[in-house]
Structures are given as structure tokens and as C-alpha cells.
N, C-alpha and C positions, 0 to 999 in steps of 0.2 A: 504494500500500500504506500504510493507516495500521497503526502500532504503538501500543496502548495498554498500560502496564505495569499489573499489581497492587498494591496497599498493601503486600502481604505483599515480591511481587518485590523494592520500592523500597526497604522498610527490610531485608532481606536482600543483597542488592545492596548499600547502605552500608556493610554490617559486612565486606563481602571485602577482602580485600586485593587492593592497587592493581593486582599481576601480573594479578589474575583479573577486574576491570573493562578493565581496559587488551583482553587477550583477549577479554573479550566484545563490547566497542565494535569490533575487528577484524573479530569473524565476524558481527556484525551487521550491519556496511558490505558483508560478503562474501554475506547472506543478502536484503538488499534489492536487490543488483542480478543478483544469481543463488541462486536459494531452493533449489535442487538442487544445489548444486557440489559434488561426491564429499567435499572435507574436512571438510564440515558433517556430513554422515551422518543427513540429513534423513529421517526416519522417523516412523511411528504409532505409538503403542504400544497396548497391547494389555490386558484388565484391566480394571480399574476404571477407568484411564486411557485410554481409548480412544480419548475425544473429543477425544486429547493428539497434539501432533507433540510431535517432541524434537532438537535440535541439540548435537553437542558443542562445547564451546568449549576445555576443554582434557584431560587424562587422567580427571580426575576433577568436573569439572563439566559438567552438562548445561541447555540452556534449554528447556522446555518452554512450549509455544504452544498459545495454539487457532485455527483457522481461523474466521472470523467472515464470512458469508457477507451483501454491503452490502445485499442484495434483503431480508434477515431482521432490519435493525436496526428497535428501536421506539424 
């Protein structure tokens, strides 16, 4: 599994506070070696967002993803 972040993720990401890095590094270690574990609440969404999963990381933050499929990289 490669992870690639966004510009936007990375300098958003800088601005959290450490509580909410700290949780996200947690459930990211929890989402590479199991992408479905129930705490994650690995989902699609739906909308304009479609092309979107979405993970929580704590009550009120979510990380959203895309699946990038390696057969379709140019």
C-alpha cells in the first residue's frame, strides 16, 4: 500500500494540534495493517464525494482517501 498525502492535507495537518496528529498516526498504523477494522468506520461516501472513503480518527475528525487503483497510474 503506498500513501500519498495532498499539499492541502500536509499544510492542514501542520496546523492540528499534537492530540489530533498523535490520533491520526495511531489509526493510520491501525488502517495499513487492517483497512476495515470496525474503529476506523471505513466507508464511501456519497455526493459529490463519492470517489471518497473516509476514516475517523477521532469524534470530530475524519480522513478522507481515495483508492488509486496501480493498473491506472500514468
Amino acid at each position: 500500500m503506498e500513501i500519498k498525502y495532498s499539499k492541502k492535507f500536509l499544510k492542514e495537518f501542520d496546523k492540528c494540534p499534537n492530540k489530533i496528529k498523535e490520533a491520526f498516526l495511531k489509526r493510520l498504523a491501525i488502517f495499513t495493517s487492517i483497512e476495515y477494522n470496525p474503529i476506523l468506520n471505513n466507508h464511501r461516501l456519497s455526493g459529490q464525494l463519492q470517489i471518497y472513503h473516509s476514516i475517523n480518527i477521532t469524534g470530530d475528525y475524519r480522513a478522507l482517501f481515495k483508492i488509486c487503483n496501480a493498473a491506472n497510474k500514468s
